[in-house]
N, C-alpha and C positions, 0 to 999 in steps of 0.2 A: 655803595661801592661793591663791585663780585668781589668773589675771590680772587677769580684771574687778576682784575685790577691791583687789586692787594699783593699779589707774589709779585708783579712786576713792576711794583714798587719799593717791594723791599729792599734795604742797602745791602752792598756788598757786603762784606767783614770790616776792608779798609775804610770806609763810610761808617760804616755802625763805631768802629771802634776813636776812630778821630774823633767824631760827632763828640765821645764819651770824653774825651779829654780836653775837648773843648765846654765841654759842662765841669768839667773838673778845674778848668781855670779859673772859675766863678769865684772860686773860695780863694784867690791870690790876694795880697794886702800891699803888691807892690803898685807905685801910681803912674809907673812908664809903661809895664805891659803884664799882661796877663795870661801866663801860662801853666799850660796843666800837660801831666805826662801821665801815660797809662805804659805798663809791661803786662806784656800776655803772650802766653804759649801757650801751644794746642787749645787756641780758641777759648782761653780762660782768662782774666784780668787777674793779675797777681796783688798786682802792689798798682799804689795811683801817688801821684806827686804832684806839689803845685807851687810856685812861688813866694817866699815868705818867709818872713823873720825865724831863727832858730825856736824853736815850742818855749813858750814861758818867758820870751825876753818883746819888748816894745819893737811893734812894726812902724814901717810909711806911716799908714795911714794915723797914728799916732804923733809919731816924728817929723813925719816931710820925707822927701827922698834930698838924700846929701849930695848925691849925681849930680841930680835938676837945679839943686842951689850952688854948684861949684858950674854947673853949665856944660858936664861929661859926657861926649856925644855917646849914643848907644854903643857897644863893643868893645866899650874901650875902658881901663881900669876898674872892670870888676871886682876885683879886690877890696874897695872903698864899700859896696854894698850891702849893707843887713842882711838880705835874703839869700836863700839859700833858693838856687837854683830848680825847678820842677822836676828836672831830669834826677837832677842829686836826689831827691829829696824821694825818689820813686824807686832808686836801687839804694838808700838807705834804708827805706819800709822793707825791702828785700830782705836784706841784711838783719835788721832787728826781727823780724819773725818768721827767718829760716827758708826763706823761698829761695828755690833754684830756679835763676832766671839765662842763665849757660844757654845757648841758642833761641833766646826771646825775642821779640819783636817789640819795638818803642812805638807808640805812638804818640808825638808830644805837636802840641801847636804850633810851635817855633824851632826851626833848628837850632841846632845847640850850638853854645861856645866852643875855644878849644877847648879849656877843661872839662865842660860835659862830655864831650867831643872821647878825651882819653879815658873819662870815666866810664863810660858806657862801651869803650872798647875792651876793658880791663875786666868787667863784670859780665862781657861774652853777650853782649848783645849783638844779634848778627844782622838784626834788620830796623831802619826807622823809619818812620811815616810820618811828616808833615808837612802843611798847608803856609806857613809863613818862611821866607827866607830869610833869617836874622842875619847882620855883619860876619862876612866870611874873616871874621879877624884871626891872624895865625895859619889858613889853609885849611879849614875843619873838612871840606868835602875831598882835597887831596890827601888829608888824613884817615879818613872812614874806607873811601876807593883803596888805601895801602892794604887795611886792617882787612879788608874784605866784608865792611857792612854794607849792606844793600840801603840807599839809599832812596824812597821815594816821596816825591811829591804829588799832591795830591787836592783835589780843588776846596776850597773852604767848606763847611759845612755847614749848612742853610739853618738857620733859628727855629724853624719849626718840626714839632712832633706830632705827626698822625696819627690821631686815636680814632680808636673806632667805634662808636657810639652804642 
């Protein structure tokens, strides 16, 4: 492969950085879906988040999900769930280690809940990027459009990594 080959296949940012939080959902312990959230400004990754039981206490994959055994379609009483949300879980890291994430940019696999939804308008996120549409349960996209988050979608990101021999 040249080089030219190689720059013009380079990913953009929003590519590079989705791709990144779609390898970050890897580590989720939840057994309905699997997401990961990255923050990053000025082109930096702050904090990463992913799916899963609070630290220290028994996840899914230990338990079951109590969801899929009461039959809870996806969006709907979250509340009942163990896990803590990727999005949560990515402006907590914020929070415990001092990062200022004030006009950041999300990228998370799945759109979010409402309550991600208020959370990541609250903690000044001004932009999110992702590739799944999760249940617009509550209005989450006419809530983001109030707040003035930029919302984009953006195509999945392919499984493979090109190295260069």
């Amino acid at each position: 492969m040249t080089k030219k080959e190689i720059k013009n296949k380079r990913p953009s940012w929003d590519e590079y950085f989705i791709k990144i939080a779609a390898l970050v959902s890897e580590r989720s312990t939840c057994l309905r879906h699997h997401v990961g959230a990255i923050i990053v400004k000025d082109r930096r990754i702050l904090t990463t988040g992913y799916n899963g039981a609070p630290a220290g206490t028994k996840d899914c994959l230990e338990l079951g999900c109590l969801r899929n055994q009461l039959g809870i379609p996806s969006g709907e009483r979250v509340e009942i769930c163990r896990a803590i949300h990727g999005e949560q879980n990515a402006i907590i890291q914020a929070a415990k280690y001092g990062q200022d994430i004030q006009g950041a940019t999300m990228y998370c696999t799945h759109s979010p809940c409402i309550i991600c939804t208020k959370m990541l308008i609250n903690a000044g996120i001004k932009r999110l990027v992702t590739y799944v549409d999760y249940a617009d349960v509550g209005g989450v996209r006419d809530l983001l459009k109030e707040a003035e988050v930029e919302l984009i979608k953006v195509d999945r990101p392919g499984g493979k990594i090109d190295f260069l021999d």
